[in-house]
PQR file of N, CA, C, O and H, with PARSE charges and radii, in Angstrom:
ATOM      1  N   UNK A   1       0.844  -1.173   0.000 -0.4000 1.5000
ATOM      2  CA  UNK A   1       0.000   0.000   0.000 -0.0000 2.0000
ATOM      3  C   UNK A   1       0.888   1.235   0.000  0.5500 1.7000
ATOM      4  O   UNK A   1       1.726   1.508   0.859 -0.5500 1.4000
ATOM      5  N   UNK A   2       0.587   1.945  -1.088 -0.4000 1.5000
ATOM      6  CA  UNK A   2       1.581   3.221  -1.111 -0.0000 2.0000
ATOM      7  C   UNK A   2       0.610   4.576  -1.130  0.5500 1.7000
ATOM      8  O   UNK A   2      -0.012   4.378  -2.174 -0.5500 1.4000
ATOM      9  H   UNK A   2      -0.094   1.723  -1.786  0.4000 1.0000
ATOM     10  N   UNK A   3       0.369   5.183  -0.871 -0.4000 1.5000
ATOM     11  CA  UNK A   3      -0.177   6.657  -1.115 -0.0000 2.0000
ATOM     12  C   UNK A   3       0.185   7.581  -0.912  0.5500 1.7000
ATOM     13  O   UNK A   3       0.680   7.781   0.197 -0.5500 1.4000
ATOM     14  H   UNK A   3       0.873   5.344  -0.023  0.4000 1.0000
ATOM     15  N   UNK A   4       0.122   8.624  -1.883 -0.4000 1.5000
ATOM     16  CA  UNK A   4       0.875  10.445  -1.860 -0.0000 2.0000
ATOM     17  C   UNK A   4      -0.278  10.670  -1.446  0.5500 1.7000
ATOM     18  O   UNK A   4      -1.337  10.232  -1.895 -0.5500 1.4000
ATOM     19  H   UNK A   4      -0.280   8.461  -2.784  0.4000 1.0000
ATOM     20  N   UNK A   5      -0.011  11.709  -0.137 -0.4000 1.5000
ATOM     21  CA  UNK A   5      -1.361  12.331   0.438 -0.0000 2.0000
ATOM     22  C   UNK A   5      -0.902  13.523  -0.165  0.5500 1.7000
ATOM     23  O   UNK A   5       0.321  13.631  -0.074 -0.5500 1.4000
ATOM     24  H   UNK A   5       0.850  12.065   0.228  0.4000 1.0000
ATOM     25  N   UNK A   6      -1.569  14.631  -0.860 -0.4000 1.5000
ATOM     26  CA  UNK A   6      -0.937  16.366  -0.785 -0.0000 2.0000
ATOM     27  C   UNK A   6      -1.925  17.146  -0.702  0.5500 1.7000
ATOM     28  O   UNK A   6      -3.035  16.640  -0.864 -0.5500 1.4000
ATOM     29  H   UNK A   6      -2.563  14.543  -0.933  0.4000 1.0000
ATOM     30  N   UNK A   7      -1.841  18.445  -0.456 -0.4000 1.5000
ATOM     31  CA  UNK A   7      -3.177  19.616  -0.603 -0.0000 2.0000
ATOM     32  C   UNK A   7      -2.406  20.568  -1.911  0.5500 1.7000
ATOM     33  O   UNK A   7      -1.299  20.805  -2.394 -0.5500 1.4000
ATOM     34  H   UNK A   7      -0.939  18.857  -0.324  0.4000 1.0000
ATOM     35  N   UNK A   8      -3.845  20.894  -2.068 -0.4000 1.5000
ATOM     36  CA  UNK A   8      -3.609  22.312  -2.742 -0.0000 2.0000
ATOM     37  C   UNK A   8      -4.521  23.244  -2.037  0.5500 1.7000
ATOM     38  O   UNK A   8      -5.738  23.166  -1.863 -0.5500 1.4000
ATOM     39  H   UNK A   8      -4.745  20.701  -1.675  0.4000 1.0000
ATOM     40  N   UNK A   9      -3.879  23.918  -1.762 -0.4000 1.5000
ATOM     41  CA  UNK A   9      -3.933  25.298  -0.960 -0.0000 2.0000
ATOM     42  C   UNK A   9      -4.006  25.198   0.612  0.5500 1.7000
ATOM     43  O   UNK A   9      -4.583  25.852   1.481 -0.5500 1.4000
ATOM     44  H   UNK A   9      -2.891  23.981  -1.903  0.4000 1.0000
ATOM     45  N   UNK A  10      -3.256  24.206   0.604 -0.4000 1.5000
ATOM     46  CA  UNK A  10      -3.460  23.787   2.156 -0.0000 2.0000
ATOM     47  C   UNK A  10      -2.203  22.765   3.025  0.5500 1.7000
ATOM     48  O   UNK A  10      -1.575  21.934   2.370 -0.5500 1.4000
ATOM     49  H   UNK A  10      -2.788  23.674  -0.102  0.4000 1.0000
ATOM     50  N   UNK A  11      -2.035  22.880   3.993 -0.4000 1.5000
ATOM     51  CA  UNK A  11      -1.403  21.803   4.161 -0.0000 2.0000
ATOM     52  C   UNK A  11      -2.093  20.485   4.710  0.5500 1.7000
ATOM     53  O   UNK A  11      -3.275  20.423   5.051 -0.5500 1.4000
ATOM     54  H   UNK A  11      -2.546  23.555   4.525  0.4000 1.0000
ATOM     55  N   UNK A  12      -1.073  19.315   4.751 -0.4000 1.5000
ATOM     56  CA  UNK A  12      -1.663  18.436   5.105 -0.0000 2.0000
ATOM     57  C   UNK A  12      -1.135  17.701   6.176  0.5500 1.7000
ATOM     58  O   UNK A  12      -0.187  16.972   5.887 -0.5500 1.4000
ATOM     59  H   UNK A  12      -0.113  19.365   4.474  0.4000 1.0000
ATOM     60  N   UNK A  13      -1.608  17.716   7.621 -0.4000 1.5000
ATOM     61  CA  UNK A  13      -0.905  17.499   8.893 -0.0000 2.0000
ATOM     62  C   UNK A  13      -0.799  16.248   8.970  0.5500 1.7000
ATOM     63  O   UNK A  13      -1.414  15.573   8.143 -0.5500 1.4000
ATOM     64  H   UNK A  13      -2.378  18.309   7.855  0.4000 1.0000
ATOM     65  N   UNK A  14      -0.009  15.611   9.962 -0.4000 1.5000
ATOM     66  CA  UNK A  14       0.110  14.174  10.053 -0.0000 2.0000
ATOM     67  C   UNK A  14      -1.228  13.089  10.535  0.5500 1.7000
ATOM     68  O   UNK A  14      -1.569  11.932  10.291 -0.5500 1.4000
ATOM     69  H   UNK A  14       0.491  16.159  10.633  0.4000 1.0000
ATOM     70  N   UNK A  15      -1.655  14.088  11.249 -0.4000 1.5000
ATOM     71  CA  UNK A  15      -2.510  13.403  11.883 -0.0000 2.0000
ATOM     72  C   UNK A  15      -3.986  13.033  11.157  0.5500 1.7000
ATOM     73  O   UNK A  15      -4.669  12.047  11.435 -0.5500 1.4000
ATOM     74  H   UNK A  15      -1.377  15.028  11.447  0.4000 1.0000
ATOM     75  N   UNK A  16      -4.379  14.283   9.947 -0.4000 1.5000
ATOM     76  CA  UNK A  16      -4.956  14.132   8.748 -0.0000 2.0000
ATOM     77  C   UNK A  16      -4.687  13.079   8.344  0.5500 1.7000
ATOM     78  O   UNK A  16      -5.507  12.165   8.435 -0.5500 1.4000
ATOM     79  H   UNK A  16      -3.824  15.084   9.721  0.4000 1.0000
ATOM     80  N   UNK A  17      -3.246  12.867   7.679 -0.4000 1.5000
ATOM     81  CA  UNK A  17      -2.609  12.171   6.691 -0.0000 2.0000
ATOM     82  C   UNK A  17      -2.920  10.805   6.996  0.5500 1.7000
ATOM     83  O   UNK A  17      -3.260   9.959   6.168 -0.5500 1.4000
ATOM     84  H   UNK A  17      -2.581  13.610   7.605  0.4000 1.0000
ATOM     85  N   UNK A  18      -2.782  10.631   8.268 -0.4000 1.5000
ATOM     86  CA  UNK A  18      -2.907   9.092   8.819 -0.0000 2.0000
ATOM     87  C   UNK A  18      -4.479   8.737   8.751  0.5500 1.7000
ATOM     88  O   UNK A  18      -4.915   7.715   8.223 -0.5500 1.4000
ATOM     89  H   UNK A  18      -2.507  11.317   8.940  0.4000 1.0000
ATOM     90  N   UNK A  19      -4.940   9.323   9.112 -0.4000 1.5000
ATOM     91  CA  UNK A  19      -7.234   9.332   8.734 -0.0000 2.0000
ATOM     92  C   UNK A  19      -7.092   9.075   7.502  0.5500 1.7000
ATOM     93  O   UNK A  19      -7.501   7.929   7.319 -0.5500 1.4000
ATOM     94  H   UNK A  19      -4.586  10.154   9.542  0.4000 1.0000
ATOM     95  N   UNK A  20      -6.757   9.498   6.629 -0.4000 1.5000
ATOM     96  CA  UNK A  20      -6.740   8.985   5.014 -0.0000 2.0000
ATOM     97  C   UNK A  20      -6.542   7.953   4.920  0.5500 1.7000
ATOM     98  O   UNK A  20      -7.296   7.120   4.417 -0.5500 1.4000
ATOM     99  H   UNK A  20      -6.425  10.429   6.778  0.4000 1.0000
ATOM    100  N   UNK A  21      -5.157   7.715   5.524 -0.4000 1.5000
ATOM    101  CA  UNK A  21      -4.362   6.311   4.984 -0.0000 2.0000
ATOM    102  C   UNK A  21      -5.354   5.100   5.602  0.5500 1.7000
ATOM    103  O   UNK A  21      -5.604   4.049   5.011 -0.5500 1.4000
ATOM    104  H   UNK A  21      -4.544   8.391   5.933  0.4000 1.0000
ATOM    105  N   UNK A  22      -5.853   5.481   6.903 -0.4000 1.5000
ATOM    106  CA  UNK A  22      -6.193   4.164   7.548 -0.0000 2.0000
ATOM    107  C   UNK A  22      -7.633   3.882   7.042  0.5500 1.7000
ATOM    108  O   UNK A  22      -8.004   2.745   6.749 -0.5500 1.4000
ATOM    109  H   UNK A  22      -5.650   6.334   7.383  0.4000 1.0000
ATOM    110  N   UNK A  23      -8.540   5.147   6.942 -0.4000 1.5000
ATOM    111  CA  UNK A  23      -9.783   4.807   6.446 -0.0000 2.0000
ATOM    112  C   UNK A  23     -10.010   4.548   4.470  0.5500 1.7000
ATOM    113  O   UNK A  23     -11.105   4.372   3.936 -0.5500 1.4000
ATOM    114  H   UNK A  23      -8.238   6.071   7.180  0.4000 1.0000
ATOM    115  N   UNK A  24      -8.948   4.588   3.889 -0.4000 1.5000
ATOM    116  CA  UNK A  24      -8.761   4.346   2.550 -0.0000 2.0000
ATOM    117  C   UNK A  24      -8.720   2.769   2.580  0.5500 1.7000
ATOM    118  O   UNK A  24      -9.398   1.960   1.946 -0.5500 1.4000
ATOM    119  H   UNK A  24      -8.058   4.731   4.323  0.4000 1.0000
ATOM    120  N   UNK A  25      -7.399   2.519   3.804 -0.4000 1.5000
ATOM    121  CA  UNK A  25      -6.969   1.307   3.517 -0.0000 2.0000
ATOM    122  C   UNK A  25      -7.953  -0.051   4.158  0.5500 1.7000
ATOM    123  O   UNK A  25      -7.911  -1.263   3.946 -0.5500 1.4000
ATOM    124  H   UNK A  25      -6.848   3.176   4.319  0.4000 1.0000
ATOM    125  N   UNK A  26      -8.917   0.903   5.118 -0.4000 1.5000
ATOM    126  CA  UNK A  26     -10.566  -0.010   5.573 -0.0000 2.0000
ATOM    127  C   UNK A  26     -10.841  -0.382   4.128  0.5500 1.7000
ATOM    128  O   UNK A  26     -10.677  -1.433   3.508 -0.5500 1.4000
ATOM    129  H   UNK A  26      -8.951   1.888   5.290  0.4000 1.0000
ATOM    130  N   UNK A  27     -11.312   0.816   3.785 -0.4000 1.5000
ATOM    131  CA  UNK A  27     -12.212   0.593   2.417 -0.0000 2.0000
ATOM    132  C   UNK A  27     -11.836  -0.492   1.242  0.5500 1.7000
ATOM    133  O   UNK A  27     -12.628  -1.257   0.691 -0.5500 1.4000
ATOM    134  H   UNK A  27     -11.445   1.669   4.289  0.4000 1.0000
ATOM    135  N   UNK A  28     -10.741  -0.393   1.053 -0.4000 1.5000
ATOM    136  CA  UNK A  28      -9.750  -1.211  -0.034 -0.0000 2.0000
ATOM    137  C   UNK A  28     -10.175  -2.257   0.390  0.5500 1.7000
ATOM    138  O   UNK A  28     -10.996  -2.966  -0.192 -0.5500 1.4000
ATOM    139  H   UNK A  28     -10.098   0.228   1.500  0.4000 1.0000
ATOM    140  N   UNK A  29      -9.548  -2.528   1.703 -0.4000 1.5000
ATOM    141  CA  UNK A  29      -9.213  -4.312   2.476 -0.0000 2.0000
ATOM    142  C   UNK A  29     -10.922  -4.925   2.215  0.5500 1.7000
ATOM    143  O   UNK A  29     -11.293  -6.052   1.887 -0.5500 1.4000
ATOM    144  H   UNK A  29      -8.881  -1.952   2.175  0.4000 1.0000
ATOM    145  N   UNK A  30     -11.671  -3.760   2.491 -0.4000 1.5000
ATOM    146  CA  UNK A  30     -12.661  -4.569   2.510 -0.0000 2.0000
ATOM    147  C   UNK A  30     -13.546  -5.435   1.683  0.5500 1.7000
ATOM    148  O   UNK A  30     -14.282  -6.381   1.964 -0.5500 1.4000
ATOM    149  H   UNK A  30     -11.370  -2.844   2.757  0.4000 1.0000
ATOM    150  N   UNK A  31     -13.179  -4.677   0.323 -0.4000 1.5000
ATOM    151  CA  UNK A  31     -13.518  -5.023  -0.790 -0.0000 2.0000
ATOM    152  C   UNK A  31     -12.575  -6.173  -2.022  0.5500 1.7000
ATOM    153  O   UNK A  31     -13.015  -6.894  -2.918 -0.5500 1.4000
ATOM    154  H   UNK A  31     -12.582  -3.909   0.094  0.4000 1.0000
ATOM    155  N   UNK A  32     -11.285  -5.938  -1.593 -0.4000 1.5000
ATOM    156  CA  UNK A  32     -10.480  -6.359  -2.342 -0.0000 2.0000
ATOM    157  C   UNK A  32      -9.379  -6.657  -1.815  0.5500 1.7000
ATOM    158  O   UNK A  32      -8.913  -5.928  -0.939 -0.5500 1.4000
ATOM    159  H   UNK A  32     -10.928  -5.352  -0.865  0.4000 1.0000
ATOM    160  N   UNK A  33      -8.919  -7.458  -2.111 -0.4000 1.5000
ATOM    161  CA  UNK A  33      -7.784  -8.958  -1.200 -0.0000 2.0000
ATOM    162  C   UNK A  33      -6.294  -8.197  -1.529  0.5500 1.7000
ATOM    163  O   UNK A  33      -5.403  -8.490  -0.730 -0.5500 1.4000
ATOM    164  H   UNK A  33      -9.298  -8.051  -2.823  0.4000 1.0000
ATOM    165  N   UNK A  34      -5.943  -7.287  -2.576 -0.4000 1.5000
ATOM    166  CA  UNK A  34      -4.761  -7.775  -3.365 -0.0000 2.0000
ATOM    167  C   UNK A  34      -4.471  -6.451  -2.598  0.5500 1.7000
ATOM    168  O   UNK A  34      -5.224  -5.979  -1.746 -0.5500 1.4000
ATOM    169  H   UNK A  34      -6.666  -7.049  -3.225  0.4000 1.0000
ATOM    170  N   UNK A  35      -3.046  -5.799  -3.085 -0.4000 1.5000
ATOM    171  CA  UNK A  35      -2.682  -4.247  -2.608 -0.0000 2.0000
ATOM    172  C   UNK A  35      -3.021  -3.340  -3.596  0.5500 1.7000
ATOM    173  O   UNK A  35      -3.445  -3.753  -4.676 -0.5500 1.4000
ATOM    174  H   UNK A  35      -2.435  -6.183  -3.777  0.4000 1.0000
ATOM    175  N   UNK A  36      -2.852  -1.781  -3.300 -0.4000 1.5000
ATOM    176  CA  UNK A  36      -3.251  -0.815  -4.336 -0.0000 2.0000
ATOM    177  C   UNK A  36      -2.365   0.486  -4.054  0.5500 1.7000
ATOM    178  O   UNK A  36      -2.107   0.813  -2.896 -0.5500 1.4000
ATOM    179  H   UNK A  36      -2.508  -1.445  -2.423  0.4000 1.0000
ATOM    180  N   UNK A  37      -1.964   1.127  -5.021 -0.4000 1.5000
ATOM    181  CA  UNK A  37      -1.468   2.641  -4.531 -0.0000 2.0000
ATOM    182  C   UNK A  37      -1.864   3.371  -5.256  0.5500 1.7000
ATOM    183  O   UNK A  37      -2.306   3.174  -6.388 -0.5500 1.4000
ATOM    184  H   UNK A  37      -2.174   0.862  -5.962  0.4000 1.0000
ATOM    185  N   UNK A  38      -1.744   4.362  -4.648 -0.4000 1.5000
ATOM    186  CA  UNK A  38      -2.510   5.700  -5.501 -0.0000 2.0000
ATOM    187  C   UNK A  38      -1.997   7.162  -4.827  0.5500 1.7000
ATOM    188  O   UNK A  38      -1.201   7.247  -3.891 -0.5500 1.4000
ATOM    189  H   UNK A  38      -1.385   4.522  -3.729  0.4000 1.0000
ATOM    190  N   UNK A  39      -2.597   8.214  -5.477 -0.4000 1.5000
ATOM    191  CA  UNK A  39      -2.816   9.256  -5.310 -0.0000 2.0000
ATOM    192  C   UNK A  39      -4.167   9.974  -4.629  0.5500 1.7000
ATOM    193  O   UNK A  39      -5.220   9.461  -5.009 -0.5500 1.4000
ATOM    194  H   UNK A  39      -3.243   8.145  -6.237  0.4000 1.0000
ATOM    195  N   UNK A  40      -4.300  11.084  -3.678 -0.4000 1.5000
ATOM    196  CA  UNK A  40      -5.029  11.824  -2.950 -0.0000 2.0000
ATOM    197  C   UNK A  40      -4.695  13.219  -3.090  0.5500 1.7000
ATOM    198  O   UNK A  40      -3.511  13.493  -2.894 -0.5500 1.4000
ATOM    199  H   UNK A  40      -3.444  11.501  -3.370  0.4000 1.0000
ATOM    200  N   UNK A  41      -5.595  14.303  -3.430 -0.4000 1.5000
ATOM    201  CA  UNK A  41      -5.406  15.294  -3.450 -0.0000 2.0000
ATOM    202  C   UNK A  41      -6.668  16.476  -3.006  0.5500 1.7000
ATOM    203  O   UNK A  41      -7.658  16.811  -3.657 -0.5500 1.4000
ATOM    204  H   UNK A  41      -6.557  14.080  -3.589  0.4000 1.0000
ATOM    205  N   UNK A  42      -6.277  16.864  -1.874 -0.4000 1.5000
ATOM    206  CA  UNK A  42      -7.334  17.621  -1.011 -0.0000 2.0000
ATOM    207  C   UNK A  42      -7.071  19.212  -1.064  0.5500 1.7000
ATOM    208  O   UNK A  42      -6.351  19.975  -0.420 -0.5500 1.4000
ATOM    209  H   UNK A  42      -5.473  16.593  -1.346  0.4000 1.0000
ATOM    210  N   UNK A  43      -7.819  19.335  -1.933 -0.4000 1.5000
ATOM    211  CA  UNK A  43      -8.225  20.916  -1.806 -0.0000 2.0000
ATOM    212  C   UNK A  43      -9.360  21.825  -1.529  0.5500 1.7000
ATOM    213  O   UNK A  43     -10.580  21.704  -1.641 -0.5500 1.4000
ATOM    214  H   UNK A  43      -8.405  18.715  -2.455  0.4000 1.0000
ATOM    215  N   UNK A  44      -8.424  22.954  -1.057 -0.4000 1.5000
ATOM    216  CA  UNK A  44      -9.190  24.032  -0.221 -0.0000 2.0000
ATOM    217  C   UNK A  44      -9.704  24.800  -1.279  0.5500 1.7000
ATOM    218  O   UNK A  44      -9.061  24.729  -2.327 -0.5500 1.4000
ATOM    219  H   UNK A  44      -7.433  23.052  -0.967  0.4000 1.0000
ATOM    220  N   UNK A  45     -10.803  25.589  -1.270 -0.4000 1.5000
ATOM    221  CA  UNK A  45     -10.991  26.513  -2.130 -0.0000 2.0000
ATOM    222  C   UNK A  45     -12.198  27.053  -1.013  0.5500 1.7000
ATOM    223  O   UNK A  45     -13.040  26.343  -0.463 -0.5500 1.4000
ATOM    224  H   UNK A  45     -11.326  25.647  -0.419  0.4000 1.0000
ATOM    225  N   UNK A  46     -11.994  28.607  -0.854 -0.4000 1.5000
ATOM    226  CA  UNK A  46     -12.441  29.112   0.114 -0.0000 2.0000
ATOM    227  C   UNK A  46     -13.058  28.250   1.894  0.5500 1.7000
ATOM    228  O   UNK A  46     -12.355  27.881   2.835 -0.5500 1.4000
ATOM    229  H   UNK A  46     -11.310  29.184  -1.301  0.4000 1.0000
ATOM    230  N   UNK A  47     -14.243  28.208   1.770 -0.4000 1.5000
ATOM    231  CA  UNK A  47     -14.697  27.003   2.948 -0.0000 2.0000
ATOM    232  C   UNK A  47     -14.816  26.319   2.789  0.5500 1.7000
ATOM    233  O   UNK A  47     -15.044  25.624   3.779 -0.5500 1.4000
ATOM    234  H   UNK A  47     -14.814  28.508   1.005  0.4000 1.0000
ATOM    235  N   UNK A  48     -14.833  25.478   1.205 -0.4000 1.5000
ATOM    236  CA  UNK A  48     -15.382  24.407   0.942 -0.0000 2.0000
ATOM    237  C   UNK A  48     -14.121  23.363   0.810  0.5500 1.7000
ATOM    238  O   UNK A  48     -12.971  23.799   0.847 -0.5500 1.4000
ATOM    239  H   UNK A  48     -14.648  26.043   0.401  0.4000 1.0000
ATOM    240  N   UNK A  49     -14.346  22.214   0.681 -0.4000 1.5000
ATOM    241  CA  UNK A  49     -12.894  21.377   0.618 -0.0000 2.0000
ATOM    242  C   UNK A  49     -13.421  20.051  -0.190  0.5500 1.7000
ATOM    243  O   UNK A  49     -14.487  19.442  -0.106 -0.5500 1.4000
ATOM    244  H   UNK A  49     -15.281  21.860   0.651  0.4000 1.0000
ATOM    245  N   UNK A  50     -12.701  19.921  -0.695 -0.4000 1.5000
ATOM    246  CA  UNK A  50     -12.729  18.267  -1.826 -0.0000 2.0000
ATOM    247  C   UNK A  50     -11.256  17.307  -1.888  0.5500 1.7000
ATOM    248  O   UNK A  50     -10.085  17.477  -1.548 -0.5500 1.4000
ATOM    249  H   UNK A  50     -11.835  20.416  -0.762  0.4000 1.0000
ATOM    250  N   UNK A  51     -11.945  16.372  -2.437 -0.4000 1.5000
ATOM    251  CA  UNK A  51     -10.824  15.193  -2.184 -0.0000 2.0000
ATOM    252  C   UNK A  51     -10.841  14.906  -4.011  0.5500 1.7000
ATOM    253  O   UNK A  51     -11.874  14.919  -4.681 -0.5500 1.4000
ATOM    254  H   UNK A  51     -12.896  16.235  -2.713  0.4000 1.0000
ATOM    255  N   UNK A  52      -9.589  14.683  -4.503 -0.4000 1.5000
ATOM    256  CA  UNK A  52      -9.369  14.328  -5.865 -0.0000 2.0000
ATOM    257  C   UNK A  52      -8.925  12.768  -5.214  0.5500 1.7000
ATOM    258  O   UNK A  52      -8.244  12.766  -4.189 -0.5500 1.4000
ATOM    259  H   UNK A  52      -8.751  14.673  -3.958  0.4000 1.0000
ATOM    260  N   UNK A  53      -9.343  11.428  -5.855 -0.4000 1.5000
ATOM    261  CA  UNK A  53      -8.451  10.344  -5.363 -0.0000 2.0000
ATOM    262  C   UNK A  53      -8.586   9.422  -6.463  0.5500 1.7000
ATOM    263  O   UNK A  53      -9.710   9.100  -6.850 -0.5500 1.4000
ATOM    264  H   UNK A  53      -9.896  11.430  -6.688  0.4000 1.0000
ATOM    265  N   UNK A  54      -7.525   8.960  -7.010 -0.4000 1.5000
ATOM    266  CA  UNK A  54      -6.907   7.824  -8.259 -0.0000 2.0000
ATOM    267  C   UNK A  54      -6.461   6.580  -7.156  0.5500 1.7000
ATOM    268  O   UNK A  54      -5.731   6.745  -6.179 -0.5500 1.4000
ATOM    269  H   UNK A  54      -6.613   9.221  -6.696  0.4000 1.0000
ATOM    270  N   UNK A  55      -7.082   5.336  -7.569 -0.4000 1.5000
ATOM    271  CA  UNK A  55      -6.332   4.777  -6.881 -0.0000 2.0000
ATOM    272  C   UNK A  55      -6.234   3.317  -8.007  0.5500 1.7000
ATOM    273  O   UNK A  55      -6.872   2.997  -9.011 -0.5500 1.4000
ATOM    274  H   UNK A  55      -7.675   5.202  -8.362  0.4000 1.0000
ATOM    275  N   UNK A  56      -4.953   2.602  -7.142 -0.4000 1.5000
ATOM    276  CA  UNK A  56      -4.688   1.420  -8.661 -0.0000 2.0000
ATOM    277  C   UNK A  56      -4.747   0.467  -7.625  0.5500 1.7000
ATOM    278  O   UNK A  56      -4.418   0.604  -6.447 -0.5500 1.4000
ATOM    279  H   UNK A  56      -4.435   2.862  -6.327  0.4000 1.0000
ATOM    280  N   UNK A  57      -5.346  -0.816  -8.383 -0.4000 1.5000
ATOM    281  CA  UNK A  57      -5.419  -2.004  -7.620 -0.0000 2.0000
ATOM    282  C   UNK A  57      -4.511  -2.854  -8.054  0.5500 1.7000
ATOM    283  O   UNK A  57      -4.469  -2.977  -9.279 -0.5500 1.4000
ATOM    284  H   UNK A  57      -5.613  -0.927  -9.340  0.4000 1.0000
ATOM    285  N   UNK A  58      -3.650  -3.581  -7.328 -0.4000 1.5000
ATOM    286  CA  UNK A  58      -2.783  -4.756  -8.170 -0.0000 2.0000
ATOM    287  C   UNK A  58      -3.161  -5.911  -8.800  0.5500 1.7000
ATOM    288  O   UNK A  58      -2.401  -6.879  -8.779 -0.5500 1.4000
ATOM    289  H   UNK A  58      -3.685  -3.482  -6.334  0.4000 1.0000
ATOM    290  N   UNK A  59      -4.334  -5.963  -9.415 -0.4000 1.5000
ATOM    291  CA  UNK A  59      -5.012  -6.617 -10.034 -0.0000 2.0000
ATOM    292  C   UNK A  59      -5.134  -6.074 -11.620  0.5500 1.7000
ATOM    293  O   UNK A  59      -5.556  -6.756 -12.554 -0.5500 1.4000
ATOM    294  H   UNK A  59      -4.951  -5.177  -9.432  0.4000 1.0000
ATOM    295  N   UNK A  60      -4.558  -4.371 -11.722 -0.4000 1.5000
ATOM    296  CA  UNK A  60      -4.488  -3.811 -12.579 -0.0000 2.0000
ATOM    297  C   UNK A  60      -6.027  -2.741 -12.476  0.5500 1.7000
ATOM    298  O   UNK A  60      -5.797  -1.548 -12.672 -0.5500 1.4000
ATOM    299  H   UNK A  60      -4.215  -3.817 -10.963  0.4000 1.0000
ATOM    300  N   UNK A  61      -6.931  -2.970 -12.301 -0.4000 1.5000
ATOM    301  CA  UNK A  61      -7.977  -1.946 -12.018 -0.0000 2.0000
ATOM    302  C   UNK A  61      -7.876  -0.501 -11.132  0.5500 1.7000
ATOM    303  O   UNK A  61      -7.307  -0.188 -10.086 -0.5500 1.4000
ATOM    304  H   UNK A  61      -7.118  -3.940 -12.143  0.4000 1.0000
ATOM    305  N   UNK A  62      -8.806   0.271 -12.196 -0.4000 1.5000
ATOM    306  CA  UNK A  62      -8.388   1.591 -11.326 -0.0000 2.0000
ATOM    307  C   UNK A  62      -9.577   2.035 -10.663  0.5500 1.7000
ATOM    308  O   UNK A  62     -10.464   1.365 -11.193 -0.5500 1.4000
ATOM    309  H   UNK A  62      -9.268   0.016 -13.046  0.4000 1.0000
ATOM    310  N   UNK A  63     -10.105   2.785  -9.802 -0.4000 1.5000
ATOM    311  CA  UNK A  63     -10.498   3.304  -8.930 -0.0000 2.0000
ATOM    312  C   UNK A  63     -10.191   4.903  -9.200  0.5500 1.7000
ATOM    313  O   UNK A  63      -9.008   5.233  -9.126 -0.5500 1.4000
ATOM    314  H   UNK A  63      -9.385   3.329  -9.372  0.4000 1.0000
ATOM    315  N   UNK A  64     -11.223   5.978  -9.526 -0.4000 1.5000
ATOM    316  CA  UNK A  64     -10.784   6.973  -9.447 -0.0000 2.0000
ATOM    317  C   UNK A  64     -12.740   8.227  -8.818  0.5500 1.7000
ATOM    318  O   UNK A  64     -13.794   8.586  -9.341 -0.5500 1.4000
ATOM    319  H   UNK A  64     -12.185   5.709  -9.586  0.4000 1.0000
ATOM    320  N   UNK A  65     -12.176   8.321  -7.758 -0.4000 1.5000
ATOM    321  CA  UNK A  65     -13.199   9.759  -7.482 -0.0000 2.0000
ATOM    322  C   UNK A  65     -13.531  10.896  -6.959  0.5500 1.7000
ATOM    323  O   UNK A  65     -12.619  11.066  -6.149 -0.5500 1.4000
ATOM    324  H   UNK A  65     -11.319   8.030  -7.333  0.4000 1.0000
ATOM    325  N   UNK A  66     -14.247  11.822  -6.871 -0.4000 1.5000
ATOM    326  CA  UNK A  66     -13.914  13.019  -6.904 -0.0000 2.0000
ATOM    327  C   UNK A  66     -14.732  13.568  -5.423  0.5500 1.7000
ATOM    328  O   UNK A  66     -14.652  14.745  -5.073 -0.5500 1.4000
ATOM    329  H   UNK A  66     -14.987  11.684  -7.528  0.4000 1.0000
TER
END
């Protein structure tokens, strides 16, 4: 399991970073046996905030949402 956590326009604290990783890696495990890495990208834009996330399964399938 590999993942780039980053922000745009924001930073991204550790303690964030780790809520991602662990509740991504719920989600994955739960559905699918094999490993996956990907990309996360959380941005700020005024109050509002969104998550960009690509993710690859080692099965070759991708996973990507917004």
């Amino acid at each position: 399991m590999t993942l780039r956590i980053s922000g745009k326009h924001m930073d991204i604290g550790d303690a964030f970073r780790t809520r991602i990783t662990d509740r991504v890696g719920e989600v994955i495990g739960k559905y699918f046996d094999r490993g996956f890495s990907g990309q996360i990208v959380v941005v700020k834009s005024g109050s509002r905030y969104t998550a960009d996330c690509m993710i690859r399964l080692d099965s070759g399938a991708s996973l990507q949402a917004t």
